[in-house]
Backbone as JSON Lines, residues from 0, in Angstrom:
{"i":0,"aa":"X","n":[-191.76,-30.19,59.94],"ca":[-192.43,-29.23,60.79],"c":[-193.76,-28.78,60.22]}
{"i":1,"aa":"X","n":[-193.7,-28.6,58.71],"ca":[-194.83,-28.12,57.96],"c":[-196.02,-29.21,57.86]}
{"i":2,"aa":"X","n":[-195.72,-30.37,57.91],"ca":[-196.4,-31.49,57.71],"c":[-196.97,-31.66,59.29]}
{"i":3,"aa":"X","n":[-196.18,-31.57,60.59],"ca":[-197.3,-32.1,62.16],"c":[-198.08,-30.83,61.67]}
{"i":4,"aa":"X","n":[-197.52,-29.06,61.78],"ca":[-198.52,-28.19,61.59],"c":[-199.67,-28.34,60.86]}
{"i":5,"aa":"X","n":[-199.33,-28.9,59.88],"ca":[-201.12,-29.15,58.66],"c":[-202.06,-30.26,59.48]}
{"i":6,"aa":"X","n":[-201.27,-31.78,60.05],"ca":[-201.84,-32.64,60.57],"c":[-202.76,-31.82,61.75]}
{"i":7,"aa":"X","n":[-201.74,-31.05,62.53],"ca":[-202.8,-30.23,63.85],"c":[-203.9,-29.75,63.42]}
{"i":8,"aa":"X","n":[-203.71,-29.06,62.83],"ca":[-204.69,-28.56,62.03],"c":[-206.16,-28.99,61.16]}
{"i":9,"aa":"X","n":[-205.6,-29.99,60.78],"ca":[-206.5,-31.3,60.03],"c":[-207.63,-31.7,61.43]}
{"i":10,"aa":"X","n":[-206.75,-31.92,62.25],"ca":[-207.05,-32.8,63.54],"c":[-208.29,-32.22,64.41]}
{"i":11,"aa":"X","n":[-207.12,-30.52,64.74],"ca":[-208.14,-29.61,65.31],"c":[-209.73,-29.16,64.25]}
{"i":12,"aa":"X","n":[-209.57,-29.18,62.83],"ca":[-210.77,-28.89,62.83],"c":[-211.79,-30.53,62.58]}
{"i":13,"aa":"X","n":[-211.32,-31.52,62.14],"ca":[-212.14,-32.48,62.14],"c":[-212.79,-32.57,64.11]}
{"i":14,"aa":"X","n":[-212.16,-31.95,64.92],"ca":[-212.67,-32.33,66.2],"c":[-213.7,-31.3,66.31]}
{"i":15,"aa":"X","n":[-213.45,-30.28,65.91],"ca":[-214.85,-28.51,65.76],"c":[-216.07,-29.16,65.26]}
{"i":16,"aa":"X","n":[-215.35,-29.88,64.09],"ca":[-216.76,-30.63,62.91],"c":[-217.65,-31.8,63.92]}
{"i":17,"aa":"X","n":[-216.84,-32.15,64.78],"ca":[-217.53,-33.43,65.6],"c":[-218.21,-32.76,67.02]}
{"i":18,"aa":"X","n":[-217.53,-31.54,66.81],"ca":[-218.63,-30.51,67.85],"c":[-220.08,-30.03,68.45]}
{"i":19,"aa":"X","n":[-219.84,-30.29,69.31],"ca":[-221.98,-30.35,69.83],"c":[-221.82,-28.66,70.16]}
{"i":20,"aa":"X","n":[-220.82,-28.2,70.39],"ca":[-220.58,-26.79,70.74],"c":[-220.65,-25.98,69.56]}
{"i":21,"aa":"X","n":[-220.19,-26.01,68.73],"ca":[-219.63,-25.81,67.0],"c":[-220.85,-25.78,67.04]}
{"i":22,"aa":"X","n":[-221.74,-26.56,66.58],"ca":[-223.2,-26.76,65.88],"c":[-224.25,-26.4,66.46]}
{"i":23,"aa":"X","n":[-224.23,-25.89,67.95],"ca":[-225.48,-24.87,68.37],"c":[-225.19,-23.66,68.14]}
{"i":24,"aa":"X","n":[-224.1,-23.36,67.94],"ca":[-223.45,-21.55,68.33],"c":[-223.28,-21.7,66.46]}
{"i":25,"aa":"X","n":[-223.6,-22.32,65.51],"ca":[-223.58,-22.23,63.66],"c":[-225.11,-21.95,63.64]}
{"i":26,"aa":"X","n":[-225.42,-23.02,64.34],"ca":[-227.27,-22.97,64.16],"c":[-227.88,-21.56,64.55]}
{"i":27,"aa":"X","n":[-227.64,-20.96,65.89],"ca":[-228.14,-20.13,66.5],"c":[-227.57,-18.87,65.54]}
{"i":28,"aa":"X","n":[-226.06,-19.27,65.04],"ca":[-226.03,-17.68,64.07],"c":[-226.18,-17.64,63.11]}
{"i":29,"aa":"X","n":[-226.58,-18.95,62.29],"ca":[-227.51,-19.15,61.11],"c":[-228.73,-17.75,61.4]}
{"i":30,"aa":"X","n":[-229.44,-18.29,61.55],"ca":[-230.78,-17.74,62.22],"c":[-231.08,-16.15,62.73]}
{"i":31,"aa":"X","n":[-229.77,-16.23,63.11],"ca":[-229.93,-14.96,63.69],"c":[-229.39,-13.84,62.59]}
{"i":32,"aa":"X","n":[-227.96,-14.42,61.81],"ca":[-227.82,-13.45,60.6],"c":[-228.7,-13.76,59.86]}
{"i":33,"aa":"X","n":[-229.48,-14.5,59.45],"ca":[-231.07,-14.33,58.35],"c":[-232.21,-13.37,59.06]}
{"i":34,"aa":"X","n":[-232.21,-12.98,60.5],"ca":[-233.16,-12.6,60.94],"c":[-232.59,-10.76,60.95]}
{"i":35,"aa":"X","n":[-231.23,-11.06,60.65],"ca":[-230.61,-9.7,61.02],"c":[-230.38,-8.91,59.07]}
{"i":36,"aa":"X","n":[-229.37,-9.78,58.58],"ca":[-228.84,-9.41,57.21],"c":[-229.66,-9.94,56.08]}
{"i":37,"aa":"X","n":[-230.14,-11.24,56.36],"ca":[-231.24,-11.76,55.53],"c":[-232.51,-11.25,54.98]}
{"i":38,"aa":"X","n":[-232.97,-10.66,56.5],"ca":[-234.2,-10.0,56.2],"c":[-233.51,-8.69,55.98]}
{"i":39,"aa":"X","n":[-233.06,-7.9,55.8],"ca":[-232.67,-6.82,55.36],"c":[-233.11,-5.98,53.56]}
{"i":40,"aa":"X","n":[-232.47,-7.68,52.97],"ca":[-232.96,-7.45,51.66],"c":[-234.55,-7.47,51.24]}
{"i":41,"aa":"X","n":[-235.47,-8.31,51.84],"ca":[-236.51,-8.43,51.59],"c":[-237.84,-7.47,52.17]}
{"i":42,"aa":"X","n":[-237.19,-6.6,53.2],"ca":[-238.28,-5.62,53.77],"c":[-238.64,-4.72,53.26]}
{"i":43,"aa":"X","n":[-237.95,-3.93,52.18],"ca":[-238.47,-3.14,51.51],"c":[-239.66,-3.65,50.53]}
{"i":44,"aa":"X","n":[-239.41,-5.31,49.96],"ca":[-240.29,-5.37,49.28],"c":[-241.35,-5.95,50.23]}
{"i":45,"aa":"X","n":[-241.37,-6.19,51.17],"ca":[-243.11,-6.53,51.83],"c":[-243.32,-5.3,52.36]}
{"i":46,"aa":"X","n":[-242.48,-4.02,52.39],"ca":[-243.52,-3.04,53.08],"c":[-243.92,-2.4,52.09]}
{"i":47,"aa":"X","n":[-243.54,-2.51,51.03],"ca":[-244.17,-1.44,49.66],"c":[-245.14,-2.94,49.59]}
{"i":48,"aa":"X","n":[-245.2,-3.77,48.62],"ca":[-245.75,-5.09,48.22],"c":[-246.87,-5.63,48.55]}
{"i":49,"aa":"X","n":[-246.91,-6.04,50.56],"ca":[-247.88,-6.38,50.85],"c":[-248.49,-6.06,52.28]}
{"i":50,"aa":"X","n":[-247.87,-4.45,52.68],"ca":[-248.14,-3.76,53.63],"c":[-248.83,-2.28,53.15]}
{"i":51,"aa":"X","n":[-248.23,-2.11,51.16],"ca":[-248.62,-0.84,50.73],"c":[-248.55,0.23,51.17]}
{"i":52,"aa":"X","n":[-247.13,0.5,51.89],"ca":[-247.03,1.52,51.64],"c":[-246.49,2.5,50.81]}
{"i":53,"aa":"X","n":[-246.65,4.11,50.92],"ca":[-245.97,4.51,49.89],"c":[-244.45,4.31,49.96]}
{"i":54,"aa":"X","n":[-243.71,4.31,48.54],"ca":[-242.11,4.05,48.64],"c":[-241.65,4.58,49.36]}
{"i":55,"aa":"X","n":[-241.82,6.2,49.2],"ca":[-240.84,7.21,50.2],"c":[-240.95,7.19,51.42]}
{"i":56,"aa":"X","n":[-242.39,6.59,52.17],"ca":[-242.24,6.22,53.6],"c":[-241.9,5.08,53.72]}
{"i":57,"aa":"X","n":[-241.9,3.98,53.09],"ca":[-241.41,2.54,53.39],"c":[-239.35,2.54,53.54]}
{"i":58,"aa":"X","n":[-239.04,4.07,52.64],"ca":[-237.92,3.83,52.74],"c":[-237.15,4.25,53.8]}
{"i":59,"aa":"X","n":[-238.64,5.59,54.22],"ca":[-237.62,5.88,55.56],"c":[-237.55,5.35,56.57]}
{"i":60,"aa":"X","n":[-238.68,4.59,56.75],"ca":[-238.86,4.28,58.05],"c":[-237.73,2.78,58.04]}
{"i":61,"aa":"X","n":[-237.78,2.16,56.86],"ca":[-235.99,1.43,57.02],"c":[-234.81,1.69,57.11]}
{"i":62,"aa":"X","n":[-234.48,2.67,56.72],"ca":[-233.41,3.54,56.89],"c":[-233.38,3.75,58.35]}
{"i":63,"aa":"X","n":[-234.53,4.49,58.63],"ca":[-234.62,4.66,60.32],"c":[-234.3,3.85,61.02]}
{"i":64,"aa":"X","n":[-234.32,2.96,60.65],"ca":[-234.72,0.98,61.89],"c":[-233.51,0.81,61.86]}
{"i":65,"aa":"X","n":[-232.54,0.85,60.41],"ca":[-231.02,0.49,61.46],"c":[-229.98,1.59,62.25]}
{"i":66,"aa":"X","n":[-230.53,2.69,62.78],"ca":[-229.57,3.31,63.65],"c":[-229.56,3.33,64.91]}
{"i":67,"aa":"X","n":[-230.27,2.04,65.22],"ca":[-230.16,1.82,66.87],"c":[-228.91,0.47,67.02]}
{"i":68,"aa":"X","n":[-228.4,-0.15,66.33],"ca":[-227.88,-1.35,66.11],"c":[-226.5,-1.35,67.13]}
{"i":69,"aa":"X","n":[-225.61,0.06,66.56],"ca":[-224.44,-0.29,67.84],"c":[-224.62,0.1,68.99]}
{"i":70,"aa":"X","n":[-226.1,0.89,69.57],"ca":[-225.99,1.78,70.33],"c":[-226.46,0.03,71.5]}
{"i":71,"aa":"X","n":[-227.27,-0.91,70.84],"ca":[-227.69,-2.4,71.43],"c":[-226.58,-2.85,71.53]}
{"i":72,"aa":"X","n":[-225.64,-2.82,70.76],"ca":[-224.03,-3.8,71.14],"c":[-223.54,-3.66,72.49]}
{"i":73,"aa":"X","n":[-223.53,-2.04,72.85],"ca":[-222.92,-1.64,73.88],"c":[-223.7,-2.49,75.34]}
{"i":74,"aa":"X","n":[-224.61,-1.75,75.44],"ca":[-225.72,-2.66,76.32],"c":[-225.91,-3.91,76.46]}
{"i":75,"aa":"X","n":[-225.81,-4.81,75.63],"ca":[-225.77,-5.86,75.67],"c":[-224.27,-6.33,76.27]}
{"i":76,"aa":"X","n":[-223.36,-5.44,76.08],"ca":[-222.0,-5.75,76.84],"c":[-222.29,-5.41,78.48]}
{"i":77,"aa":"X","n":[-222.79,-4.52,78.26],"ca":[-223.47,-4.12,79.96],"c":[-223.6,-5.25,80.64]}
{"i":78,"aa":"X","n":[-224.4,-5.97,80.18],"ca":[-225.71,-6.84,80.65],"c":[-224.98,-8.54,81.01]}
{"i":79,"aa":"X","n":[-223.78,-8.31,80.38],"ca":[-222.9,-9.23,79.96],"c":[-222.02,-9.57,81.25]}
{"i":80,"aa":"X","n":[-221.95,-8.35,81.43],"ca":[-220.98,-7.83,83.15],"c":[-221.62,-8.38,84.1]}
{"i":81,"aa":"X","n":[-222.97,-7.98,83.66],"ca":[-223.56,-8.14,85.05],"c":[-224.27,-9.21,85.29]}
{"i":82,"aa":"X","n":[-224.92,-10.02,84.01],"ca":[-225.73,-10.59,84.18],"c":[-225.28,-12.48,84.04]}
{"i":83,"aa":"X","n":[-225.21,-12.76,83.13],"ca":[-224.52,-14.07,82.27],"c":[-224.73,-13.95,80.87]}
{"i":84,"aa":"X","n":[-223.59,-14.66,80.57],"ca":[-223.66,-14.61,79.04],"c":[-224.82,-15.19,78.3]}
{"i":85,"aa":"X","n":[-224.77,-16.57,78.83],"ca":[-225.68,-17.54,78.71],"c":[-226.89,-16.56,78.11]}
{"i":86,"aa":"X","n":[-227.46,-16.49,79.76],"ca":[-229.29,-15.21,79.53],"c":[-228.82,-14.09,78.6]}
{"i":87,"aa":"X","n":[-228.14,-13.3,78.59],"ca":[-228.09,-12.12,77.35],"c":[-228.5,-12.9,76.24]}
{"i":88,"aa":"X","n":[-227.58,-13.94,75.82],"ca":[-227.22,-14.55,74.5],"c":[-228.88,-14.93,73.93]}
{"i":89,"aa":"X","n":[-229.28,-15.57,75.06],"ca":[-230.94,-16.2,74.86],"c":[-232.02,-15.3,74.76]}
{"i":90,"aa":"X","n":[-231.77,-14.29,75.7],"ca":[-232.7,-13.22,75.45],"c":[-232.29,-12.46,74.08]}
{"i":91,"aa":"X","n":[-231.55,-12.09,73.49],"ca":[-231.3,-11.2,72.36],"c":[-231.79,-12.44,71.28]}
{"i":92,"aa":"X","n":[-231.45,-13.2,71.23],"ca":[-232.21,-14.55,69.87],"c":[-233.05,-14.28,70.19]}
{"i":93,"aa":"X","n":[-234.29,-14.67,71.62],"ca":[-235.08,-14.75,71.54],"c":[-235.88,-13.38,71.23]}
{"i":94,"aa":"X","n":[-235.54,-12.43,71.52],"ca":[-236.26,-11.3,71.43],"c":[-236.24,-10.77,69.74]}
{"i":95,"aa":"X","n":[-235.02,-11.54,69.64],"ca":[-235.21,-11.38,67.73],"c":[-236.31,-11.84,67.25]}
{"i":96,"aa":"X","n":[-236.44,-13.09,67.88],"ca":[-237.28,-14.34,66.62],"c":[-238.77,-13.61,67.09]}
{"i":97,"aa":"X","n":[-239.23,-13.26,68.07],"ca":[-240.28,-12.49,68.62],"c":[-241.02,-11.53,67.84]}
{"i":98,"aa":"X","n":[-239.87,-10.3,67.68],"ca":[-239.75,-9.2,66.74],"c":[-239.85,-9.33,65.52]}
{"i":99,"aa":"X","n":[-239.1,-10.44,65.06],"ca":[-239.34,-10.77,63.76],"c":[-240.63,-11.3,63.61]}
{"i":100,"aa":"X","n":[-241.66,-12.15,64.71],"ca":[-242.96,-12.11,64.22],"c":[-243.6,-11.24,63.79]}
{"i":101,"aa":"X","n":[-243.73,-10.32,65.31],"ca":[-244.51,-9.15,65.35],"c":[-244.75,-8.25,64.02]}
{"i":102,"aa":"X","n":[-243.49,-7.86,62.9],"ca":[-243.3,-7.95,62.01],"c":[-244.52,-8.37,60.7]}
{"i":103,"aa":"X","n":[-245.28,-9.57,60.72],"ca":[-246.07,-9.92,60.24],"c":[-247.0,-9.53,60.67]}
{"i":104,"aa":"X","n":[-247.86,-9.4,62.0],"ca":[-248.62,-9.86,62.19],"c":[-249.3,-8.09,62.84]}
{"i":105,"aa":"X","n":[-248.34,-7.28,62.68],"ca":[-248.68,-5.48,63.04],"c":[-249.07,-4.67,61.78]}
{"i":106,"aa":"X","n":[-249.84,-3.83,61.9],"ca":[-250.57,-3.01,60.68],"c":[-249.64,-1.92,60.52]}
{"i":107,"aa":"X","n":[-249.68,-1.59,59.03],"ca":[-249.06,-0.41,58.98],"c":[-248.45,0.66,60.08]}
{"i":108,"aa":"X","n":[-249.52,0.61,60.81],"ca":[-248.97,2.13,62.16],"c":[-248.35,1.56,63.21]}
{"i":109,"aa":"X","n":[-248.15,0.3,62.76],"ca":[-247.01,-0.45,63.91],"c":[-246.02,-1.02,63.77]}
{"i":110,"aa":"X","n":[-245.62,-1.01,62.22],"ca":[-244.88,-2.2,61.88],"c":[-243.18,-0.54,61.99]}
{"i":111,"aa":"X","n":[-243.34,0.33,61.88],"ca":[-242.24,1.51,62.01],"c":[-241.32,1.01,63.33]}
{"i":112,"aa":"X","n":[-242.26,0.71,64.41],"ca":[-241.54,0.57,65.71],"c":[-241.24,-0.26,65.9]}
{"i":113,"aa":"X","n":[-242.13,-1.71,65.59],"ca":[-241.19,-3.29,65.31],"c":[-240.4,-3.46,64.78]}
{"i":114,"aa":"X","n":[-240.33,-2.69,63.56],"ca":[-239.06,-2.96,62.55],"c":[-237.84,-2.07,62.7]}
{"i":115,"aa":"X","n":[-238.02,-0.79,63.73],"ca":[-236.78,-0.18,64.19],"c":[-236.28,-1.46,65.86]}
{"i":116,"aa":"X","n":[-237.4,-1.71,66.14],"ca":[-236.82,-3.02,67.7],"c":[-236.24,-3.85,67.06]}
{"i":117,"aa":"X","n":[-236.98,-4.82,66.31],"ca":[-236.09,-5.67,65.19],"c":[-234.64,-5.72,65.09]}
{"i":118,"aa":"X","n":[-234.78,-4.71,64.2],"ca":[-233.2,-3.93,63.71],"c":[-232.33,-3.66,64.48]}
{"i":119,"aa":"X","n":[-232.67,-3.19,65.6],"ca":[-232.05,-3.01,66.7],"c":[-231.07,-4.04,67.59]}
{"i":120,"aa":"X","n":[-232.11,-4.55,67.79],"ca":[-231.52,-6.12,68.61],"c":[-230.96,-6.68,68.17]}
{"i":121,"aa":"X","n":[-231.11,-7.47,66.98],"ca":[-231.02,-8.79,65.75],"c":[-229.75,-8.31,66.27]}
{"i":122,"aa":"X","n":[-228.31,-7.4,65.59],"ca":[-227.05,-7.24,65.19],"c":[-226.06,-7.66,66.64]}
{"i":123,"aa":"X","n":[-227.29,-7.63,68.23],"ca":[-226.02,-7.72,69.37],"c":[-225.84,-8.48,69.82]}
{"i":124,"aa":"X","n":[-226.29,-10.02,68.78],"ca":[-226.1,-11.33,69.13],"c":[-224.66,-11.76,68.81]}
{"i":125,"aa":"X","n":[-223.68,-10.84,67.82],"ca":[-222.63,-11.51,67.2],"c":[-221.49,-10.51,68.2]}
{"i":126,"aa":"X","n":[-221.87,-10.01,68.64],"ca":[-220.2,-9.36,69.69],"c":[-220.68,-10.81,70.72]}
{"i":127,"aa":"X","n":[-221.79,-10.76,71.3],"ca":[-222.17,-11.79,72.35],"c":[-221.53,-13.39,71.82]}
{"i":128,"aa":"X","n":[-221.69,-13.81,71.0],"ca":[-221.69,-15.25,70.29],"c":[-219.78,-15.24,70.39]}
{"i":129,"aa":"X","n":[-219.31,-14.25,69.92],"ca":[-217.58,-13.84,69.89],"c":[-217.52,-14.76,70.84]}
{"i":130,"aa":"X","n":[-217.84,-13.85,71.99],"ca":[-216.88,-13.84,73.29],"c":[-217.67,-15.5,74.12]}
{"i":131,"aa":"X","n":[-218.7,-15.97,73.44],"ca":[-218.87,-17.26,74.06],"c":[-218.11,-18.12,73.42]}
{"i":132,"aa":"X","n":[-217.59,-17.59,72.01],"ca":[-216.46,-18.68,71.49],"c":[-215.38,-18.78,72.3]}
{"i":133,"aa":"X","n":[-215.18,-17.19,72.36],"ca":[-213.74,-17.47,73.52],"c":[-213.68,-17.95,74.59]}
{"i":134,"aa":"X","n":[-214.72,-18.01,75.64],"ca":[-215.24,-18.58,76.88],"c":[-215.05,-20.23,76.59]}
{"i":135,"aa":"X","n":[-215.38,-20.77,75.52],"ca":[-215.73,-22.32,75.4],"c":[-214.88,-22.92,74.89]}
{"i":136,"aa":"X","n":[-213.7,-22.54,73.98],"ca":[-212.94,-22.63,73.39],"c":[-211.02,-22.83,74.19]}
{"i":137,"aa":"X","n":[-210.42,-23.52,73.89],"ca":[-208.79,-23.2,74.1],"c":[-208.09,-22.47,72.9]}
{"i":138,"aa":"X","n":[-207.57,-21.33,73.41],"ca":[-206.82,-20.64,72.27],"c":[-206.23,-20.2,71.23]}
{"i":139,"aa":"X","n":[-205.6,-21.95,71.07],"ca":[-205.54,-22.61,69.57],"c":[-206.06,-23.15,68.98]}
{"i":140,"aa":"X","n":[-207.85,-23.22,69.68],"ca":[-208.62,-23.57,68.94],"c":[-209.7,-22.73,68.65]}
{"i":141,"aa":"X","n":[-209.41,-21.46,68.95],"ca":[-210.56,-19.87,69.24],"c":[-210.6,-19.77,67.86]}
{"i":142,"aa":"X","n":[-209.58,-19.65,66.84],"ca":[-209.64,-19.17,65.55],"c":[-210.32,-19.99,64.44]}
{"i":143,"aa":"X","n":[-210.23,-21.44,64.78],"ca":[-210.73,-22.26,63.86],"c":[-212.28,-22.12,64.01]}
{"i":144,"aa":"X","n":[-212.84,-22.07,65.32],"ca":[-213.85,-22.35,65.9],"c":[-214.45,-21.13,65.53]}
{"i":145,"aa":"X","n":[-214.29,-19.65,65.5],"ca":[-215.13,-18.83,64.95],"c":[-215.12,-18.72,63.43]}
{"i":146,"aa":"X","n":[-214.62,-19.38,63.22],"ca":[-214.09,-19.55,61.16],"c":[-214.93,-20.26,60.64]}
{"i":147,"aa":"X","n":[-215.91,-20.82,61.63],"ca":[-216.4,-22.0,61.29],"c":[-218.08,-21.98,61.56]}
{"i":148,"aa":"X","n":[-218.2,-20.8,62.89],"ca":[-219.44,-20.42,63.07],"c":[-219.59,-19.26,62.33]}
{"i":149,"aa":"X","n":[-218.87,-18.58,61.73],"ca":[-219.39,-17.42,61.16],"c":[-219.47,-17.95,59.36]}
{"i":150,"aa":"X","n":[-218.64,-18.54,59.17],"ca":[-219.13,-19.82,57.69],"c":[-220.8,-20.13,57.82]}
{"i":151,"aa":"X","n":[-220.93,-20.54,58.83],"ca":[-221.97,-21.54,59.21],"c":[-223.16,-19.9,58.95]}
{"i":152,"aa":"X","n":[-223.29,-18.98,60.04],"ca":[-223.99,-18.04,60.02],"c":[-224.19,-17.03,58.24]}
{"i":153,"aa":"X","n":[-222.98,-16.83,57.78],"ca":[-223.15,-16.34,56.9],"c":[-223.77,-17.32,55.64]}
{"i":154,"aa":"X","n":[-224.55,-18.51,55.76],"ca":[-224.47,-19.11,54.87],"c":[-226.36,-18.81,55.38]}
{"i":155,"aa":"X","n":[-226.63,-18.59,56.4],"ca":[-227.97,-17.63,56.07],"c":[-228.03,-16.55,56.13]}
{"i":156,"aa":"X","n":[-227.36,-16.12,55.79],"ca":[-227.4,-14.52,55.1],"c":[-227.72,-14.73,53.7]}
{"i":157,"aa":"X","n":[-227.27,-15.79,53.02],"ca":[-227.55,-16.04,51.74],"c":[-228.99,-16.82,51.21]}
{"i":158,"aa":"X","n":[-229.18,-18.27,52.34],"ca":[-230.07,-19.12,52.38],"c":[-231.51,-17.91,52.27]}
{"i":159,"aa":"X","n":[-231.75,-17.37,53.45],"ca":[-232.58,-16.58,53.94],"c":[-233.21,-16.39,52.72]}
{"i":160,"aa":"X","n":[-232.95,-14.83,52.49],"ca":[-233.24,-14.32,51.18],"c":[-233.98,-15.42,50.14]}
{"i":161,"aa":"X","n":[-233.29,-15.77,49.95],"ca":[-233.57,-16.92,48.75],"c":[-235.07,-17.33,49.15]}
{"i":162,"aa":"X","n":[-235.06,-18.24,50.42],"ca":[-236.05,-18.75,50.91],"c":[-237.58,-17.56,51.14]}
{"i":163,"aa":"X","n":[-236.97,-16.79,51.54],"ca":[-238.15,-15.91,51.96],"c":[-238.97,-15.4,50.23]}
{"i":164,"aa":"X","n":[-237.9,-14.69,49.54],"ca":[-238.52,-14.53,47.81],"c":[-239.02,-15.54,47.45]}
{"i":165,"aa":"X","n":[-238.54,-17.04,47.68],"ca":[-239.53,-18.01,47.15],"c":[-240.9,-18.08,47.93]}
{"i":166,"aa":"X","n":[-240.95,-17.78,49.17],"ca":[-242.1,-17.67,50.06],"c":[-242.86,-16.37,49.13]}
{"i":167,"aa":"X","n":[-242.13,-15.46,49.09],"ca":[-242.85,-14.25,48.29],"c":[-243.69,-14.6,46.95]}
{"i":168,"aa":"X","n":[-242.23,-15.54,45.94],"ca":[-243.16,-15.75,44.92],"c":[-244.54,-17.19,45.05]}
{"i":169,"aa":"X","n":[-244.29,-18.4,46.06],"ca":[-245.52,-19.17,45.74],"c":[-246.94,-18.84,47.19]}
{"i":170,"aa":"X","n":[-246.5,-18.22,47.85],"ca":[-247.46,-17.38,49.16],"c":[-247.04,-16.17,48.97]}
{"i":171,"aa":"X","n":[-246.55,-15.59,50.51],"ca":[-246.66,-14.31,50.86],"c":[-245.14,-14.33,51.9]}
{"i":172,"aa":"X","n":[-244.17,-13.11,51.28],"ca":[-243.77,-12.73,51.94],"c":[-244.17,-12.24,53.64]}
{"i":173,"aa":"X","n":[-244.93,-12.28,53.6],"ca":[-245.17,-12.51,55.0],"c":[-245.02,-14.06,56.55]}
{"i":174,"aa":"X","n":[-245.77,-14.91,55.08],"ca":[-245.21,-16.4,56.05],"c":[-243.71,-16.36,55.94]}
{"i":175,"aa":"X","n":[-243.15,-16.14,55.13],"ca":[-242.01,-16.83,55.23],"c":[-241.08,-15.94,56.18]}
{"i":176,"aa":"X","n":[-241.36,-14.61,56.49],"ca":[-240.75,-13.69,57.26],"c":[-241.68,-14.1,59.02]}
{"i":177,"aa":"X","n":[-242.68,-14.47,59.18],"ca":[-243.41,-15.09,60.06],"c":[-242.38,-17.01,60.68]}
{"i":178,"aa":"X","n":[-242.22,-17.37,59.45],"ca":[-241.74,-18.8,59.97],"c":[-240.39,-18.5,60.06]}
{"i":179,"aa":"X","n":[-239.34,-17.32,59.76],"ca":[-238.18,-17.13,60.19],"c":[-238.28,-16.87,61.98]}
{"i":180,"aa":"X","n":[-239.36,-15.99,61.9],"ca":[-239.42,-15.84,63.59],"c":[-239.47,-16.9,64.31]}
{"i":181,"aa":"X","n":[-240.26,-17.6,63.73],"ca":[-240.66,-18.93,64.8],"c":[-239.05,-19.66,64.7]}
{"i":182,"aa":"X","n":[-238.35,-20.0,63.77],"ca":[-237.21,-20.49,63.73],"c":[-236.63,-19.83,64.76]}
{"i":183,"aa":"X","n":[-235.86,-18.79,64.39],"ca":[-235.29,-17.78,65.42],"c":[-235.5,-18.17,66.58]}
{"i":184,"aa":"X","n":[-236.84,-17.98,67.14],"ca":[-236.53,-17.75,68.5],"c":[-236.66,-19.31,69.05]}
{"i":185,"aa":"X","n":[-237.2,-20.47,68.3],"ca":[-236.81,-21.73,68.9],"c":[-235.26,-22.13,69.36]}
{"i":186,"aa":"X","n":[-234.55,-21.49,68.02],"ca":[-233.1,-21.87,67.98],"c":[-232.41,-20.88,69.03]}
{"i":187,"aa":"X","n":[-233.14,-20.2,69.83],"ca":[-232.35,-19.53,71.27],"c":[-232.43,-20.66,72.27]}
{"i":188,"aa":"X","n":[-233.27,-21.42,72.51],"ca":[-233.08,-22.73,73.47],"c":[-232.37,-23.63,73.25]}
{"i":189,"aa":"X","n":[-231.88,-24.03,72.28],"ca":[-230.21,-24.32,72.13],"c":[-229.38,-24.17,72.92]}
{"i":190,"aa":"X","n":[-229.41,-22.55,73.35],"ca":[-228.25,-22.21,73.91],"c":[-228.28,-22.74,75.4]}
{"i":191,"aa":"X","n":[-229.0,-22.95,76.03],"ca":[-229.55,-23.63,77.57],"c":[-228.6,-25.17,77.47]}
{"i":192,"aa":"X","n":[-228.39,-25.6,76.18],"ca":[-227.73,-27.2,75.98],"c":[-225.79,-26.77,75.86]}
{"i":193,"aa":"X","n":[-225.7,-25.69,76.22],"ca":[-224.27,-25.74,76.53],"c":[-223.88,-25.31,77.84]}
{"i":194,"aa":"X","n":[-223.62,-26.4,78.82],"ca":[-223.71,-26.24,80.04],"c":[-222.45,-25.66,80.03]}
{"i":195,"aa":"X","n":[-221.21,-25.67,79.82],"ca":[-220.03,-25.29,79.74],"c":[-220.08,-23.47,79.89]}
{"i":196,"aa":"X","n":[-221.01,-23.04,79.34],"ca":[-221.5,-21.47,79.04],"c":[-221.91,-20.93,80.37]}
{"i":197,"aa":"X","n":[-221.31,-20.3,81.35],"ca":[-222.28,-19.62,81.84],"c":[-222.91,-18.15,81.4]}
């Protein structure tokens, strides 16, 4: 009995791994936890670093930026009701990878309100991404299948960072927080290639 259970198992995830579904919904939350948890670690040092500001305002105004985060979860469930999953899902990536430009490319007296929108959005891609697992998925295969995109996502939570400090140390924290955006929001048109999704 213990031995078909492991084989199912074996079976069911070598078929996730051969997944065209699996590997847009890893990609898209790659991206999106680097744009969300990734950049998290590194903003303090480009807004003191190479935005200059002083510490004690660079810290508040980050502090500030994440207390809009669950109040976007909810809404985005709204939108979910009413709208399709699909478009929420695309619009919240995309409006990340956007935000996350803007980010670079706003002066001091603007970068407070991008980086509280930012913050905001980035986090209400992963209640959304859930429930398209469950939508796309059969039951006994719901558990493997988010085990596998959130592996996949949390592995830029780690990548990120890394990448962006090396951007810091041989350029500027700024490109490399600039070419996360552009990533980001390419990897929301992905989601248009799972017709199965509405």
């Amino acid at each position: 009995g213990d031995a078909k259970l492991d084989k199912g198992k074996q079976i069911f995830l070598a078929s996730h791994l051969r997944s065209k579904t699996i590997w847009i919904l890893g990609i898209v939350a790659l991206f999106s936890a680097g744009a969300n948890i990734g950049l998290y670690y590194i903003i303090p040092l480009y807004l003191v670093k190479e935005l200059y500001l002083p510490m004690d305002y660079a810290n508040s105004i980050f502090g500030i930026s994440r207390l809009g985060g669950p109040l976007i979860t909810i809404v985005a469930g709204f939108f979910v009701d009413r709208i399709s999953l699909k478009k929420v899902a695309f619009g919240l990536v995309l409006s990340t990878g956007i935000l996350t430009i803007l980010l670079t490319v706003s002066g001091p007296e603007w970068i407070g309100i991008f980086l509280f929108l930012q913050a905001t959005i980035s986090p209400a891609f992963f209640p959304v991404e859930y429930v398209a697992v469950a939508k796309l998925f059969d039951q006994e295969q719901r558990g493997q299948a988010t085990g596998i995109v959130i592996t996949i996502g949390m592995i830029g939570t780690g990548l990120v960072p890394y990448f962006l400090g090396l951007s810091g140390d041989l350029a500027t924290f700024r490109l490399g927080i600039f070419l996360l955006g552009i990533c980001t929001a390419l990897s929301s048109g992905l989601l248009w290639f799972l017709k199965e999704l509405k």
